[in-house]
C-alpha positions as CSV (number, residue, x, y, z in Angstrom):
1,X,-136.0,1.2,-165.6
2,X,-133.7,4.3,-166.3
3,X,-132.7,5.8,-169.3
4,X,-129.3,4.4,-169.2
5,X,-130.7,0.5,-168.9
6,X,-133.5,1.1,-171.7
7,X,-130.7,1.8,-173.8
8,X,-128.4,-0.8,-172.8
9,X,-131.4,-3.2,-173.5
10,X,-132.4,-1.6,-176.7
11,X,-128.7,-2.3,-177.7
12,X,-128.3,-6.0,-176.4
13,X,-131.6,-6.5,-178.4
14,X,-130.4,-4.8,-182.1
15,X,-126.7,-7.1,-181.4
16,X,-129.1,-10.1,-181.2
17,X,-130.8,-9.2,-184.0
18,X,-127.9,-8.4,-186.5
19,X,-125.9,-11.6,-185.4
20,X,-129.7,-13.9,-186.2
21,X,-129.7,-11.8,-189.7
22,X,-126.2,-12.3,-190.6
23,X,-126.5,-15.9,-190.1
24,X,-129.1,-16.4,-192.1
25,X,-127.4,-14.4,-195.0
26,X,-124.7,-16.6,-194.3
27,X,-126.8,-19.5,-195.0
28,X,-128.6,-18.0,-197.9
29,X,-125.3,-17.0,-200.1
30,X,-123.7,-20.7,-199.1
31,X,-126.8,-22.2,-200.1
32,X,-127.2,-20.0,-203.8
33,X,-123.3,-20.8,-204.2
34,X,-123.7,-24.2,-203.7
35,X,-126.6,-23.9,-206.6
36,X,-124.7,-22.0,-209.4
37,X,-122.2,-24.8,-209.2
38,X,-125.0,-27.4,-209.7
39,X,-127.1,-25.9,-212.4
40,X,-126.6,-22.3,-212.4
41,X,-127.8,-18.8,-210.1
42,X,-131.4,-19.6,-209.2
43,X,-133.3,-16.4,-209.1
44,X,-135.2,-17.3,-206.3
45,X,-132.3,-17.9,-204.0
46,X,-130.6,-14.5,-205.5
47,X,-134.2,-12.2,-204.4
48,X,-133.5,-13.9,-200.9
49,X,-130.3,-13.1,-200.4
50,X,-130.9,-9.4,-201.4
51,X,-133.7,-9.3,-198.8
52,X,-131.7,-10.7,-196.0
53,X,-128.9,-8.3,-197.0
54,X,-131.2,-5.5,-196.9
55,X,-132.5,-6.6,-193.4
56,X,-129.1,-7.1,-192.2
57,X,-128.1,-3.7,-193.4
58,X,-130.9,-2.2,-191.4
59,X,-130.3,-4.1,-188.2
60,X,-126.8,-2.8,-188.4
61,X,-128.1,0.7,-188.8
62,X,-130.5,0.5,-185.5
63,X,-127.4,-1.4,-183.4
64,X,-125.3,1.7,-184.2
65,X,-127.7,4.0,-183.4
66,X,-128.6,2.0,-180.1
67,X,-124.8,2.3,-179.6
68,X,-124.9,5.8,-179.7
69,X,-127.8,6.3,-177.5
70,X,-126.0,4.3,-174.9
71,X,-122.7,5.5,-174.6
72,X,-124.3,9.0,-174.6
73,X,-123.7,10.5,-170.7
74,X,-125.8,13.2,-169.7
75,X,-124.3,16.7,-169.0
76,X,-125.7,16.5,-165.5
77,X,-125.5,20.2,-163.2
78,X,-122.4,19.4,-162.0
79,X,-120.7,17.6,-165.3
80,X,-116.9,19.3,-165.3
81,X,-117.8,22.1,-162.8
82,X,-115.4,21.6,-160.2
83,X,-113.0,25.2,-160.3
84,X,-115.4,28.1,-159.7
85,X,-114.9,29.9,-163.2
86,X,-116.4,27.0,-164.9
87,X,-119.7,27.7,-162.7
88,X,-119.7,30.9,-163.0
89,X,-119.6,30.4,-166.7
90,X,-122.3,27.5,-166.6
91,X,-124.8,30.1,-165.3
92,X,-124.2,33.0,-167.4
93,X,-124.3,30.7,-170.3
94,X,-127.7,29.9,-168.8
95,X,-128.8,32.8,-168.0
96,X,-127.9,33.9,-172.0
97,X,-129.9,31.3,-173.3
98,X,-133.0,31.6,-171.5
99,X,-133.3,35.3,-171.4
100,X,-130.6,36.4,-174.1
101,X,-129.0,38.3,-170.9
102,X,-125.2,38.7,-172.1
103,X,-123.6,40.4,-168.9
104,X,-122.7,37.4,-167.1
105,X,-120.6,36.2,-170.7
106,X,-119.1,39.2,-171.4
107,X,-117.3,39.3,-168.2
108,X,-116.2,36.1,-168.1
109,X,-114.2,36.5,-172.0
110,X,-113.4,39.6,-170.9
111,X,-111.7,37.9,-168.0
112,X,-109.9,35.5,-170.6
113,X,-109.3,37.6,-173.0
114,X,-111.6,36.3,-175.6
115,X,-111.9,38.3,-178.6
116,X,-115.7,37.2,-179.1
117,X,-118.5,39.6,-178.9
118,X,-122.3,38.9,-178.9
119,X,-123.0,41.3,-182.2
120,X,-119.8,39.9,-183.7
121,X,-119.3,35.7,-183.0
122,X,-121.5,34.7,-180.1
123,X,-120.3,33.5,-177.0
124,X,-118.4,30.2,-175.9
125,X,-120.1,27.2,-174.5
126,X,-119.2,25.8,-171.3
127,X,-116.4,23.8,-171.4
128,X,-117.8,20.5,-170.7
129,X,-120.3,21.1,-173.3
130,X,-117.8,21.9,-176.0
131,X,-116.5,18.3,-175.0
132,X,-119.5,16.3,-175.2
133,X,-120.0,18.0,-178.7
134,X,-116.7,16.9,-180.0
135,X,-117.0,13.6,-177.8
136,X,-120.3,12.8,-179.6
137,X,-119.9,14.1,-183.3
138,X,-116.6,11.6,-182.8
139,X,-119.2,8.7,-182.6
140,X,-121.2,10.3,-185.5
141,X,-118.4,11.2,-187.8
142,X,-116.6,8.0,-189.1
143,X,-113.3,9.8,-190.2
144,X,-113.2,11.5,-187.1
145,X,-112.9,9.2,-185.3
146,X,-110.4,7.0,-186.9
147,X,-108.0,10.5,-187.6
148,X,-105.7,12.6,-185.9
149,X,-107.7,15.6,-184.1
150,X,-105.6,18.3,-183.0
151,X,-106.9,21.6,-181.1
152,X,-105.5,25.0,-182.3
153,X,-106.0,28.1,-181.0
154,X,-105.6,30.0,-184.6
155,X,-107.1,30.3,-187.7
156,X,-104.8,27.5,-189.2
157,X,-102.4,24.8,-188.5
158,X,-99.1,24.9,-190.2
159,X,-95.5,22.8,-190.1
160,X,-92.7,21.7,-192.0
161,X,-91.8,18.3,-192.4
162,X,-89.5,15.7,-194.5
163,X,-91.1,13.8,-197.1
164,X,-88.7,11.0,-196.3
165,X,-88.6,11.1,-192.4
166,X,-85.6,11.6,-190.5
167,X,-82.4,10.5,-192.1
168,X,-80.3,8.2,-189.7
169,X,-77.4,5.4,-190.2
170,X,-75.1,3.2,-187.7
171,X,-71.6,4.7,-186.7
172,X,-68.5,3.2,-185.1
173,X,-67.6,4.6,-181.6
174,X,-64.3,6.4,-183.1
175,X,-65.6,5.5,-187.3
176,X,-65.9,9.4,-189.0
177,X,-69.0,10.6,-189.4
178,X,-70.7,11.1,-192.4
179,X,-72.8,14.1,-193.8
180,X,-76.7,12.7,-194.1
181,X,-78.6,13.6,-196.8
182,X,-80.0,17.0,-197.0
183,X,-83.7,16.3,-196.0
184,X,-86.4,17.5,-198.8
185,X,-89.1,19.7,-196.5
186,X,-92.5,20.3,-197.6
187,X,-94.9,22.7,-195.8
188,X,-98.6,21.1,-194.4
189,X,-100.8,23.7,-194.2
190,X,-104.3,23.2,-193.1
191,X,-106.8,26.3,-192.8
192,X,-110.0,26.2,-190.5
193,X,-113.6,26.6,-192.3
194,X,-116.5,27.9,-190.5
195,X,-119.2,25.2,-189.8
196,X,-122.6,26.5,-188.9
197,X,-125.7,25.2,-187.3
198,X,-129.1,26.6,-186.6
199,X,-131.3,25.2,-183.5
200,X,-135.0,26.6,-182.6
201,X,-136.6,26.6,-179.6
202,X,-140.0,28.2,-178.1
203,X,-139.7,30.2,-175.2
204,X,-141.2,27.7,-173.2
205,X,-138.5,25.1,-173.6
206,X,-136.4,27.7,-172.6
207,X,-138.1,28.5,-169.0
208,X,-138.7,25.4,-168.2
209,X,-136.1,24.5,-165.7
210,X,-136.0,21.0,-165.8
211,X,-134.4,21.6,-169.4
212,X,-130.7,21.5,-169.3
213,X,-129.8,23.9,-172.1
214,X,-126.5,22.8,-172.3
215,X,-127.7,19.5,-173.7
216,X,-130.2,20.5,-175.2
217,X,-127.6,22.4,-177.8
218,X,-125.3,19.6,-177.6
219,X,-128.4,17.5,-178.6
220,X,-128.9,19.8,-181.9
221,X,-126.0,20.4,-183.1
222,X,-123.6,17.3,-182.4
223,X,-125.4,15.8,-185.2
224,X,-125.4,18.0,-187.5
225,X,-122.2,18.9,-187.2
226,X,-120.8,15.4,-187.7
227,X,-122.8,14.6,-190.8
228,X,-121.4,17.7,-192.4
229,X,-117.7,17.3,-191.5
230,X,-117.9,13.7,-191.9
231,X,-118.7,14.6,-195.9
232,X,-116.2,17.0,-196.1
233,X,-113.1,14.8,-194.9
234,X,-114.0,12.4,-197.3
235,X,-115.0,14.6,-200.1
236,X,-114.4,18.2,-199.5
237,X,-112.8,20.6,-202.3
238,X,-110.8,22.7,-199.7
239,X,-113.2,25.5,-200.8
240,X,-115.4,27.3,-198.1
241,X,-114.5,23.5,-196.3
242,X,-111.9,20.8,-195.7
243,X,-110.2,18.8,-198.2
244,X,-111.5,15.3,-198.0
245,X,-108.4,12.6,-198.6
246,X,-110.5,11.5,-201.5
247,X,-110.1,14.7,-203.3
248,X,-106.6,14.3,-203.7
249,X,-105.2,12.9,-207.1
250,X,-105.1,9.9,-207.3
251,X,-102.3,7.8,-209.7
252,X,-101.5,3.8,-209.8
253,X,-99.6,2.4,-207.0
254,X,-96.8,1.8,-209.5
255,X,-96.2,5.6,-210.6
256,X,-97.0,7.0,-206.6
257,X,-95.1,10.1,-206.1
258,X,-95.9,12.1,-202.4
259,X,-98.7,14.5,-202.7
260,X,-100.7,11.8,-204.6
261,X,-103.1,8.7,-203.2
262,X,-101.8,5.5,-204.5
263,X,-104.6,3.2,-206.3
264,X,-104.7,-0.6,-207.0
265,X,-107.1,-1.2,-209.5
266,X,-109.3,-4.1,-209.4
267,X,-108.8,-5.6,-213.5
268,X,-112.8,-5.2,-214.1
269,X,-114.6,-1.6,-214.9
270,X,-116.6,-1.3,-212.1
271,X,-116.3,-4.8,-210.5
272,X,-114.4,-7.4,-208.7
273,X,-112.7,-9.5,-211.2
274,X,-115.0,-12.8,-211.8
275,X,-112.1,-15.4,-210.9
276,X,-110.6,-14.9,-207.2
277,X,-112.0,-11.5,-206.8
278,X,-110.1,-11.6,-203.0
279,X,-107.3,-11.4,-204.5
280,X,-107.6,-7.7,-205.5
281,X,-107.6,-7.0,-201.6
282,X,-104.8,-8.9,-201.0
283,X,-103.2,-6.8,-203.6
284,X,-104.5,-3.4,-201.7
285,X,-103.9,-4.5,-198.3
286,X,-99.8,-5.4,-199.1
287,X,-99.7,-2.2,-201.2
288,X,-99.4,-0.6,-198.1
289,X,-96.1,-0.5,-196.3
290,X,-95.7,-2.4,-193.2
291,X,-94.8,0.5,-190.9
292,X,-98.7,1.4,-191.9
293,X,-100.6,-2.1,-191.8
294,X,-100.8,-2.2,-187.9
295,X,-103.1,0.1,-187.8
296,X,-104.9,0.1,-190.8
297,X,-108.3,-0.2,-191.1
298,X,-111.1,-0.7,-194.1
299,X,-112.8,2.6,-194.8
300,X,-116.4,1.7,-197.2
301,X,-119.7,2.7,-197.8
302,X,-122.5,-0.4,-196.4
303,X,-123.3,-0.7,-200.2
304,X,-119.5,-1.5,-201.0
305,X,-119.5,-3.5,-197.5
306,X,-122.7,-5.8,-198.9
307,X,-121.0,-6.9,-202.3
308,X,-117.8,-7.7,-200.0
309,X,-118.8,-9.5,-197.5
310,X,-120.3,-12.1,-200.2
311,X,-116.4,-13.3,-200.3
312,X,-115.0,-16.1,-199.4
313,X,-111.7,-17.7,-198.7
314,X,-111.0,-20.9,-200.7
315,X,-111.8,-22.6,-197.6
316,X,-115.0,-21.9,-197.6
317,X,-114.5,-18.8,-194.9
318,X,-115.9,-15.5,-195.1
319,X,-113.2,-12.8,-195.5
320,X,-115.8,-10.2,-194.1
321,X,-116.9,-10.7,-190.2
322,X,-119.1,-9.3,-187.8
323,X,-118.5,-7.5,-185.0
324,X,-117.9,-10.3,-181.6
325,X,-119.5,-7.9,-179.2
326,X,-122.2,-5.2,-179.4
327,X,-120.0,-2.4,-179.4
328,X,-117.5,-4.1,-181.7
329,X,-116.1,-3.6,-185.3
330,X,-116.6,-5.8,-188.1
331,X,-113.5,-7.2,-190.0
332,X,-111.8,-7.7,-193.0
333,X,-109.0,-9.9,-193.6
334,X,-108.7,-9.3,-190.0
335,X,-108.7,-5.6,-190.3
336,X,-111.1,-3.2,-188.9
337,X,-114.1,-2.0,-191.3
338,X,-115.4,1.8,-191.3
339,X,-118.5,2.3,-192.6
340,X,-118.9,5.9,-194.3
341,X,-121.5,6.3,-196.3
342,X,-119.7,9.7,-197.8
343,X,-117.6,7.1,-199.8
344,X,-118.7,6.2,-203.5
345,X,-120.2,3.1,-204.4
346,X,-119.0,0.4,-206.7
347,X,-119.2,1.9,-210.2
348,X,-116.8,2.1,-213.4
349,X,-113.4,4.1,-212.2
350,X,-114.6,4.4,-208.8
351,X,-112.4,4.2,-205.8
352,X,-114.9,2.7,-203.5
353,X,-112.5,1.6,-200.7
354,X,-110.2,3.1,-198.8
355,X,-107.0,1.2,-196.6
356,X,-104.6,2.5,-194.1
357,X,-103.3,4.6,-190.9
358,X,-106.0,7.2,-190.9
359,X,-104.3,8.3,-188.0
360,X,-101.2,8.6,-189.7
361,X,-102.8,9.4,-192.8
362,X,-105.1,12.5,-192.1
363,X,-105.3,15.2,-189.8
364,X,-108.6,17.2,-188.4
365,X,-107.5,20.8,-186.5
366,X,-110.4,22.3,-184.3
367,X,-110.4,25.8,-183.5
368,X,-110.6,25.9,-180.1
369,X,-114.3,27.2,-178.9
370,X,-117.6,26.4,-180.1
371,X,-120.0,29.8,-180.2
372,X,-123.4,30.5,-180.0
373,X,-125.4,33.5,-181.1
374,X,-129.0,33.6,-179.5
375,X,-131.7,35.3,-182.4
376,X,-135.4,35.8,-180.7
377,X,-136.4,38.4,-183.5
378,X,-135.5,36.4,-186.9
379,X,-138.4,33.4,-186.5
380,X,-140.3,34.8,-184.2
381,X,-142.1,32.9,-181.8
382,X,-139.2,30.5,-182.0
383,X,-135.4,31.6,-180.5
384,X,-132.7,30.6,-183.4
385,X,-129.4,30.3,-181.8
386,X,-126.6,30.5,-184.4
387,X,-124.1,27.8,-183.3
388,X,-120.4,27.9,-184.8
389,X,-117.3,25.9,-185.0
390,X,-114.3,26.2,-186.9
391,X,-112.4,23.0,-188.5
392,X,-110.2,22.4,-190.8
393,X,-108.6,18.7,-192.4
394,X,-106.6,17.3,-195.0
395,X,-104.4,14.6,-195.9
396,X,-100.7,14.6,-193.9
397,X,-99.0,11.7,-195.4
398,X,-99.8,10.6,-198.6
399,X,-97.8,7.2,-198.3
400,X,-100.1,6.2,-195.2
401,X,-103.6,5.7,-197.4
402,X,-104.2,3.5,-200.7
403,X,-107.2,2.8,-202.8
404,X,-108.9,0.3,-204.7
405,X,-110.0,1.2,-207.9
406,X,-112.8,-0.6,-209.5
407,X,-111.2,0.0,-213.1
408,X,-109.4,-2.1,-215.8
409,X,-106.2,-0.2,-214.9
């Protein structure tokens, strides 16, 4: 059996065993709601429920990571080598890594006119490594892969836009035309931040040739990479990193003004509200304009996720839904739920969910190039090779995202 079929296998196995553990929470929390409205919450019905939910937490943990094993191509000899340059920049980047040899990549940049030198910023990666990098920190990185991702070449991204969009009205074919209103521009302005990552490797790796080195950096890095950024564009200050959207000030839906997130708060400090706590998502979900709600999405950590999926409609339906397919998103109100655990949990004056057009809402810039600086004296007998990337993100409309508030007001 190959790699690829192991993995598919694997996955078709974790599906089966999240869909057996969600059905039996589904049974459990029926059955302990049915007994609180007999006689009250019985505590052995309560323990479990919290031990199903903990197993169907972790089942969903080893589908995704099956997932991600099995949609994870390798970066065979010949992956995105078909116009000569990229060959000739596949084996120098080899021949760099397993001996520390620089020739072969210094006259390639020089060729392009890349302004990276070995003592200064390393030397690019192979294009169709750079790819797979971003391809798999996408699938790692939950904001990333629900945001806009646009590749710059400089140090920042910059434009000028209208708060209020385009102004336009209806005219007669000989009717005079009116003056529209004078637009009110605002300047988006997002800077790139240096994200670093440190692989090892023994000597021996490196010689072997059986080892592609190209996945073998895409291997150490992709992660770590994703896990990093994936904080930041939730959380990030903007300082020596992106600006996470949640970051921003936030101010009640009511008093919204642009360069603010909008909040609906849920009535209860730190809670759903005990009567027709569903509603408070009905509340969050039409908060946001229509224009927005077509592609809106449910952005949560599993923690949040577990207290919500408890919900019900009052028919008896659960508002929360698993994914159909292996592969799949779970749903909300018929929305799609994003799990990122970078999102705070349920606690007084917290803002544990997120709703809207991330796409519309936030915007990731990559600086073109990832780099790689190979160090054999540092940690001797191991070769560190200093891996960089430079990315930048922040919120570009602030009427696309809403939050919910678990706070009286």
């Amino acid at each position: 059996m190959s790699e690829h079929e192991a993995n598919t296998v694997e996955t078709a196995v974790a599906f089966d065993e999240f869909r057996r553990n969600f059905e039996a929470f589904r049974e459990t929390n029926d059955q302990r709601l049915a007994e609180i409205e007999r006689r009250g919450a019985d505590c052995l019905s309560e323990e479990k429920l919290t031990r199903i939910d903990k197993a169907l937490d972790e089942s969903k943990a080893q589908l995704d990571a099956a997932l991600l094993r099995s949609r994870r191509p390798a970066l065979g000899a010949d992956a995105g080598l078909g116009e000569p340059w990229r060959r000739e920049h596949k084996a120098a980047f080899q021949a760099y890594m397993r001996g520390g040899d620089p020739q072969g990549l210094k006259l390639i940049e020089a060729k392009a006119l890349s302004a990276g030198s070995g003592p200064d910023g390393g030397y690019l990666v192979p294009a169709a490594a750079e790819v797979e990098i971003l391809r798999r920190m996408a699938q790692v990185s939950p904001i990333r892969a629900i945001a806009s991702v646009r590749a710059i070449a400089n140090a920042g991204f910059k434009k000028a836009f209208s708060k209020s969009g385009p102004q336009a009205a209806w005219v007669g074919e000989t009717a005079s035309r009116t003056m529209s209103d004078t637009p009110v521009l605002a300047d988006l302005s997002i800077p790139t931040f240096e994200l670093s990552a440190t692989p090892a490797a023994t000597q021996t790796l490196l010689d072997d040739a059986v080892v592609d080195v190209e996945q073998w950096i895409a291997d150490e890095v992709a992660t770590a990479f994703a896990e990093q950024e994936g904080t930041a564009f939730v959380s990030g200050d903007g300082s020596g990193k992106p600006k996470g959207f949640m970051a921003e000030t936030t101010v009640a839906n009511g008093s919204w003004a642009w360069g603010k997130l909008g909040y609906v708060a849920t009535g209860e400090d730190g809670a759903l509200p005990a009567s027709n706590p569903s509603d408070v998502l009905v509340d969050l979900v039409y908060a946001l304009k229509a224009g927005y709600r077509q592609n809106a999405r449910f952005v949560m950590s599993r923690a949040t996720q577990a207290a919500i999926r408890k919900l019900k409609t009052t028919t008896g339906e659960y508002l929360w839904q698993p994914p159909a397919v292996a592969g799949g998103e779970a749903s909300l109100m018929n929305f799609p739920v994003v799990e990122a655990e970078d999102m705070p949990g349920i606690a007084s004056a917290a803002c544990a969910i997120a709703f809207g057009d991330f796409q519309r809402g936030y915007l990731i810039v990559d600086r073109t190039g990832i780099r790689v600086l190979r160090d054999p004296y540092t940690s001797k007998p191991y070769v560190l090779f200093y891996t960089t990337k430079r990315v930048g993100g922040g919120v570009q409309d602030y009427d696309a995202i809403k939050l919910l508030k678990f706070a009286a007001s």
